[in-house]
C-alpha positions in Angstrom: 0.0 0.0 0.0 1.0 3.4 -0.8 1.7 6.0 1.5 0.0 8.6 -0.7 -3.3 6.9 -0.3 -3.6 9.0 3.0 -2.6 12.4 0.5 -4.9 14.2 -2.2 -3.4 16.4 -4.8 -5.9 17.4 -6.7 -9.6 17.5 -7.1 -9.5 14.4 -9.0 -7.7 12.1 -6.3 -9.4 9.8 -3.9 -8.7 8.8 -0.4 -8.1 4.8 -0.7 -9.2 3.0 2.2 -6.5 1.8 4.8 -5.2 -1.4 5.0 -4.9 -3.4 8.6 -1.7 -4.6 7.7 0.5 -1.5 7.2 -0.6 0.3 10.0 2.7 0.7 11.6 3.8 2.0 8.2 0.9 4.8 7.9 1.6 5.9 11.5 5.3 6.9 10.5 4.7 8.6 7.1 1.3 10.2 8.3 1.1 13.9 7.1 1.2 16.2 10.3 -2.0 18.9 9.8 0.3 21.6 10.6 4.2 22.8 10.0 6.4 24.9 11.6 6.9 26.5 8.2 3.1 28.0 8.5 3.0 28.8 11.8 1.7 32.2 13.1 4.4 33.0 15.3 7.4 33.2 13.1 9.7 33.6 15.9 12.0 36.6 14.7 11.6 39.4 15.6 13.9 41.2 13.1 13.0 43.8 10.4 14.5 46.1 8.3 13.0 48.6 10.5 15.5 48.3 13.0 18.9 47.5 11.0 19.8 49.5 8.4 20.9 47.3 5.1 24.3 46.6 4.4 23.8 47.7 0.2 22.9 51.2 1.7 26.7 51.6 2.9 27.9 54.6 1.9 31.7 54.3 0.3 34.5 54.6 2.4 36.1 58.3 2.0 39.8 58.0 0.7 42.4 59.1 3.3 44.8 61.8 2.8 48.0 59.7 1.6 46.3 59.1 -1.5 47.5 62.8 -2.4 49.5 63.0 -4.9 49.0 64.6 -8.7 47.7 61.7 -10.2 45.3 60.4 -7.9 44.0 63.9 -7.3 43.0 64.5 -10.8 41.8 60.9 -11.0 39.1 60.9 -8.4 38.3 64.6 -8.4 39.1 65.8 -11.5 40.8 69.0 -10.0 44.1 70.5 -11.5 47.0 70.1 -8.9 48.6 73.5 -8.5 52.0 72.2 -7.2 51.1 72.6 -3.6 49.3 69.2 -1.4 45.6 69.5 -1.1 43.0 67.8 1.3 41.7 65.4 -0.9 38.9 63.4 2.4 35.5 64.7 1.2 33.1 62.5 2.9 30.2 64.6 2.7 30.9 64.9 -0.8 31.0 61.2 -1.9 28.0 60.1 0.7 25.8 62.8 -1.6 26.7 61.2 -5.0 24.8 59.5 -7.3 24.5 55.7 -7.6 26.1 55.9 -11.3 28.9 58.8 -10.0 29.7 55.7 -6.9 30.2 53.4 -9.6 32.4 55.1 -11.8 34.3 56.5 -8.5 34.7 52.8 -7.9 35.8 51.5 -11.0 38.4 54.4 -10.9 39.7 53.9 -7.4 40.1 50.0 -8.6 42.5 51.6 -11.7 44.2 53.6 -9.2 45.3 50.6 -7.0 42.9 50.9 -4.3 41.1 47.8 -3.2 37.3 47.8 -3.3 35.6 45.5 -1.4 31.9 43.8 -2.9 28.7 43.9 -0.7 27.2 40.5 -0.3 23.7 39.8 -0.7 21.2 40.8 2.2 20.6 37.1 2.7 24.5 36.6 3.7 24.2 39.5 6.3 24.1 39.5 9.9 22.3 39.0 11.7 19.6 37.9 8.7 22.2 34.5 8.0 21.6 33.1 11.4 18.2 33.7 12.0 16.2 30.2 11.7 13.0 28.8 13.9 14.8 25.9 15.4 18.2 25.6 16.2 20.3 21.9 15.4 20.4 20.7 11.9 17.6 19.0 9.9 19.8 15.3 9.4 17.4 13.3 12.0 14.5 14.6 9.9 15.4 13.8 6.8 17.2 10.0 7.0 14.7 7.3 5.9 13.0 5.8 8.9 13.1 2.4 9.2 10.4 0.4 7.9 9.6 3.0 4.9 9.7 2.5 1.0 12.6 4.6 0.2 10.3 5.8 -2.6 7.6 6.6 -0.6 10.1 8.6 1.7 10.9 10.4 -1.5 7.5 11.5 -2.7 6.1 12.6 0.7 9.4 15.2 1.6 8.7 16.2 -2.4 5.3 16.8 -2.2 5.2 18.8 1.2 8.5 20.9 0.0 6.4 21.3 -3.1 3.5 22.7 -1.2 5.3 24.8 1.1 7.3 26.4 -1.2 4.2 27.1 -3.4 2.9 28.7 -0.4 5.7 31.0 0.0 5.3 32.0 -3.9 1.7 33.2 -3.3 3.0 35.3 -1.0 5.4 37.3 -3.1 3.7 36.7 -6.6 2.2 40.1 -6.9 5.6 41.5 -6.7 6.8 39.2 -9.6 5.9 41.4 -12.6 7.7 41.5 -16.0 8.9 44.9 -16.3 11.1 44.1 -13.3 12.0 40.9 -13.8 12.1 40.2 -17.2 14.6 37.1 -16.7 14.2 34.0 -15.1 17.3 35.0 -13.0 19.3 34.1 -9.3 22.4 36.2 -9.3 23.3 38.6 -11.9 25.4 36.0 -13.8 23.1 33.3 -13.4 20.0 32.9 -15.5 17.4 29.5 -15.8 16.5 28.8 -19.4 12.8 26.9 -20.4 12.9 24.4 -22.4 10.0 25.3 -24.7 8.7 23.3 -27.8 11.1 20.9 -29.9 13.1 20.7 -26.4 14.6 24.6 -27.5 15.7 26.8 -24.3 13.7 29.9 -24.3 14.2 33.1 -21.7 11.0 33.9 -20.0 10.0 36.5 -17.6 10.4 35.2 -14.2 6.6 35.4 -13.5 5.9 32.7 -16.4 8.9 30.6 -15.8 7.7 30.1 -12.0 4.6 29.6 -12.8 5.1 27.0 -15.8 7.6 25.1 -13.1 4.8 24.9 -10.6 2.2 23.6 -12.9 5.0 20.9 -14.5 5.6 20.4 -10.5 1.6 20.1 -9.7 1.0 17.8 -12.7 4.1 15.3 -12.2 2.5 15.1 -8.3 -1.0 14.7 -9.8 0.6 11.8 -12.3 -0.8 8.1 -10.9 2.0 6.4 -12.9 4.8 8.7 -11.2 3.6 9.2 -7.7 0.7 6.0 -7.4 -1.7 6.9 -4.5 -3.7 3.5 -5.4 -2.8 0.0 -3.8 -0.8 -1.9 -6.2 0.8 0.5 -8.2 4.9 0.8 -8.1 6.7 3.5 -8.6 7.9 3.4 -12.3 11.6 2.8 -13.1 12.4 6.5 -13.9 11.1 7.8 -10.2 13.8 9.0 -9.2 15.1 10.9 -12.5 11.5 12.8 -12.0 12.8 13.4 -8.7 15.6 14.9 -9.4 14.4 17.3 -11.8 11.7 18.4 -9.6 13.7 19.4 -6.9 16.0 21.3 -9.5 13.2 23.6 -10.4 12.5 24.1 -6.8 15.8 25.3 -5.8 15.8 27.3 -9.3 12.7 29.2 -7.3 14.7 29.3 -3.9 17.4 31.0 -5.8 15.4 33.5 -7.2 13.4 34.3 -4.2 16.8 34.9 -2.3 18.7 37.2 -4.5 15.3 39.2 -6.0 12.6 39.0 -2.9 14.4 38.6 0.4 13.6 42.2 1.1 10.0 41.2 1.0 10.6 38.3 3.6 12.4 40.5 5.9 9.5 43.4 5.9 7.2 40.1 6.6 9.1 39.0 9.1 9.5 35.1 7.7 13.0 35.5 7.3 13.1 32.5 9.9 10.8 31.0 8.7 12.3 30.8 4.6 15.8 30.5 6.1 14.9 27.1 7.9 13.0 26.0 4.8 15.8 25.7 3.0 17.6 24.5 5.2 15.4 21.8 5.2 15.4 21.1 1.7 18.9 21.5 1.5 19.3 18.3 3.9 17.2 16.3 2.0 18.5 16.7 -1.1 22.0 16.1 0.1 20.8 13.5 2.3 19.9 11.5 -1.0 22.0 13.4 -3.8 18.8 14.7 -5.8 21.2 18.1 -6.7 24.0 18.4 -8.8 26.9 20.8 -7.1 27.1 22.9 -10.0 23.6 23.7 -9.9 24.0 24.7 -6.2 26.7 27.6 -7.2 24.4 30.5 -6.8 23.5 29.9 -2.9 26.6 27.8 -1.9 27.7 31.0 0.3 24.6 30.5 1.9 24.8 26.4 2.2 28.1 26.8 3.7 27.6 29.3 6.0 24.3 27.3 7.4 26.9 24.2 7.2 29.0 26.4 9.7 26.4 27.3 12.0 25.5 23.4 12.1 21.9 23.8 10.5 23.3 21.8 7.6 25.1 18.4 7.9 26.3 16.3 5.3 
């Protein structure tokens, strides 16, 4: 007997009666009515209201070694008239424009001097080590014993599935195509659809999401990949649908972190999402669902949750 005869995806599914002789089985993978992931108490307490954010730095003011001829016409542009001049303007630099810090930047890297990059507002303190429980998720997600290893599969699947599709429904409103006309995590990184005659088309991040959710929902939905019926196996290429499931899911983690974790913070489910995917991020480690290479755009944040413990391999 299936586990997911005790789980409806759709409209169209129907509860199969239990069966006397896997009770202990249903007991173990039975579907808790609540989660910590949609609780009302979100247990932070942290805001941007209270800590300014680190991308609103303002750049550090050159000190007054940096004073000779060519330096001085580099960054200010002023003529040097053969005598030393005080070259520290803070004021003057924190009342700049975006594009004049950039192009001060880019010139203070020609000249020698070391610039240092901001890191994402997810990578900040004290927003990197807020979470709703502390310890790491590895008890959680190991196969108890006793459970289809396929069954174990599809149930962490479909609830990461429904959680994270949650979380989307949240912060779809803000998703709109003249700001995010790319499917995109980080600024170097950007998720491709394969469209018709298996051709990779760039979509606005809105329709990608949303066509990744549907192919999610209807994979779920699928009696011949995830059987809810008594005497149905799971087919031969399970765990390849697996695999490629959770790929889009962490494609839609990415995103959310380098595009929407302002949003989260003003929410206050910073603690909430962190823990998430911390979660996720066990189990697909826990079973090797996730290439490495596809895990470059948040490794900075998988290590640094390795660090703290929340992650173990």
């Amino acid at each position: 007997m299936s586990f997911f005869s005790n789980i409806r995806f759709g409209r169209s599914s129907k509860k199969s009666k239990n069966n006397g002789n896997n009770n202990n089985t249903a007991q173990i993978l039975q579907q808790p009515k609540t989660s910590i992931y949609n609780s009302s108490n979100n247990g932070s307490t942290l805001s941007l209201r209270r800590t300014h954010s680190p991308s609103k730095q303002s750049v550090k003011s050159f000190q007054t070694n940096h004073t000779n001829k060519s330096q001085q016409q580099l960054l200010f542009g002023k003529a040097y008239n053969g005598q030393q001049q005080n070259v520290q303007q803070p004021q003057l630099q924190q009342q700049q424009q975006p594009s004049q810090q950039s192009q001060h930047l880019q010139q203070a890297h020609a000249g020698g001097v070391a610039v240092r990059k901001q890191p994402p507002l997810f990578l900040c303190e004290p927003f990197v080590k807020t979470a709703l429980v502390k310890g790491s998720f590895k008890t959680i997600v190991q196969l108890p014993k006793y459970v289809d290893f396929s069954e174990w599969l599809a149930l962490n699947v479909f609830e990461t599935f429904t959680h994270l599709n949650q979380f989307y429904g949240v912060l779809a409103e803000y998703v709109t195509v003249e700001k995010y006309p790319t499917m995109k995590a980080d600024a170097n990184t950007e998720y491709l659809w394969y469209g018709n005659n298996n051709r990779q088309v760039s979509l606005p991040a809105s329709q990608y999401i949303d066509l990744a959710l549907t192919w999610i929902s209807n994979k779920l939905n699928d009696q011949n990949i995830f059987p809810t019926k008594n005497g149905i196996i799971f087919p031969p290429n399970f765990i390849k649908d697996i695999k490629n499931i959770c790929r889009q899911m962490f494609r839609i983690f990415a995103h959310i972190y380098f595009n929407h974790f302002e949003k989260i913070l003003h929410l206050s489910l910073e603690a909430h999402w962190n823990s998430f995917f911390a979660h996720f991020i066990s189990f697909i480690k826990e079973f090797d669902l996730i290439e490495r290479k596809e895990l470059e755009p948040l490794l900075p944040l998988i290590e640094n949750f390795e660090a703290q413990g929340k992650i173990i391999n």
